[in-house]
C-alpha positions, 0 to 999 in steps of 0.5 A: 869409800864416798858414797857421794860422788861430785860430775862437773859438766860445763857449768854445773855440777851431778852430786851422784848419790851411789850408796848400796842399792837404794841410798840408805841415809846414814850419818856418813852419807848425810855428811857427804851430802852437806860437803858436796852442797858446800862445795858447788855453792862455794864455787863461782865457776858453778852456776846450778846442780842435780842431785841423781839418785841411781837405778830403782831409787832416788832415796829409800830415806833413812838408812833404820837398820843403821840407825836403829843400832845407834846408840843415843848420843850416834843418834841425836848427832845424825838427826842434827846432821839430817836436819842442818843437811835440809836447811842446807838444801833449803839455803842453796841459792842455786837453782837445784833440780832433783832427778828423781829415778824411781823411790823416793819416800820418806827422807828421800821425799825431804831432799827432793821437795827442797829442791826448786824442780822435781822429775821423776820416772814414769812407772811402779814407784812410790814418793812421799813423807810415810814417817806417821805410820813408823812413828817417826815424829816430823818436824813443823819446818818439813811440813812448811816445805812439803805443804809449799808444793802442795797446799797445806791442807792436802799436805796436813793430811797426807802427812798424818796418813803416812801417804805415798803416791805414784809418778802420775799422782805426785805430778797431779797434786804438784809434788813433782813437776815432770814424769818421764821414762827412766832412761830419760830422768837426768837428760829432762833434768839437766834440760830444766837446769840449763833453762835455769842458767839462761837467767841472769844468776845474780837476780835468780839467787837473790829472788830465791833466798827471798822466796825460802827465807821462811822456809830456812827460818823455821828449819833452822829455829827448831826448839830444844824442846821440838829436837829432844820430844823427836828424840824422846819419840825415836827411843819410845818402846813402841817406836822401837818395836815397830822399827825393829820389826821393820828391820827385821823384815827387810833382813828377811827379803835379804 
């Protein structure tokens, strides 16, 4: 069963994440993601997209229980998929809007700041890049596109923090632009993209692939060297145990 699912309306196109109940990304989802990208940018009769996450969550990020029964070569092939997945979101020339319906932290963070607008539900929710504190090691080409919203220095920091923020403080800082209610999350989004589409597309798109052209540069010009020290970093003993206890926690919420 796909856990990605593509809604055309009139000239644009919902790729509805629905995978258990917060999106977990594991290497299936991940290449679902790609496919609906690949597919809505291929064609002409669609001029935009949202990408909807469901009801609580956007994307709780990484699916590690998942992950972390991977074994090397499984991993190392869903890392590179992760990777070409944000280059994707980066390069999608289209306007792109994240509706943001509750969580979003981690790799849920990631595909929302590559979009060109975020919105977000108002309430006890939590966004931002908390990989430090697991010990995931996080890409120089994440960090370009993370600090690209909100300042370098403040993204240098909060980076290395492993900080979270809410609605409220993730619209001050400018990691997101709107905060609604819950019920209104899509319909604001869908708003924004069709004031996209008033625009000429033509000049739009080719302003955009010149304004990302650095981002997709760095994301995709990551080093063997980069690539196989986060590698190196998920296989550590120290990130194991701390994944693993980490895993072994949420089965107890189960």
């Amino acid at each position: 069963m796909s856990h990605i699912h593509l809604i055309k309306k009139e000239n644009y196109g919902i790729i509805q994440m629905d995978r258990e109940k917060a999106n977990p990304m594991n290497y299936e989802f991940v290449a679902g993601m790609r496919i609906a990208l690949k597919n809505l940018l291929e064609d002409d009769s669609i001029h935009g997209a949202i990408i909807n996450g469901k009801e609580n969550f956007f994307s709780a990020g990484l699916d590690l229980p998942e992950l972390y029964t991977y074994d090397q070569l499984q991993f190392e092939k869903f890392w590179k998929n992760f990777m070409e997945l944000v280059c994707d979101i980066v390069a999608f020339d289209k306007p792109l809007i994240a509706s943001i319906n509750g969580h979003s932290p981690a790799g849920g963070c990631i595909l929302a700041i590559g979009c060109d607008y975020r919105v977000m539900a108002e309430g006890n929710y939590k966004i931002g890049l908390n990989e430090i504190p697991i010990g995931i090691v996080v890409p120089r080409g994440i960090f370009d596109i993370y600090s690209f919203w909100i300042g370098r220095k403040r993204a240098y920091q909060y980076l290395m923090e492993g900080k979270l923020y809410s609605p409220e403080h993730a619209k001050e800082i400018g990691l997101v632009d709107e905060v609604v209610s819950a019920d209104k999350v899509l319909e604001t989004a869908e708003i924004k993209l069709k004031q996209y589409l008033k625009f000429e597309q033509h000049g739009w798109r080719i302003t955009k692939r010149q304004l990302k052209f650095e981002q997709l540069k760095t994301m995709s010009s990551i080093s063997d060297f980069e690539m196989n020290a986060m590698l190196q970093q998920w296989w550590s003993e120290p990130v194991r145990t701390i994944v693993g206890q980490f895993v072994e926690n949420l089965k107890k919420k189960d």
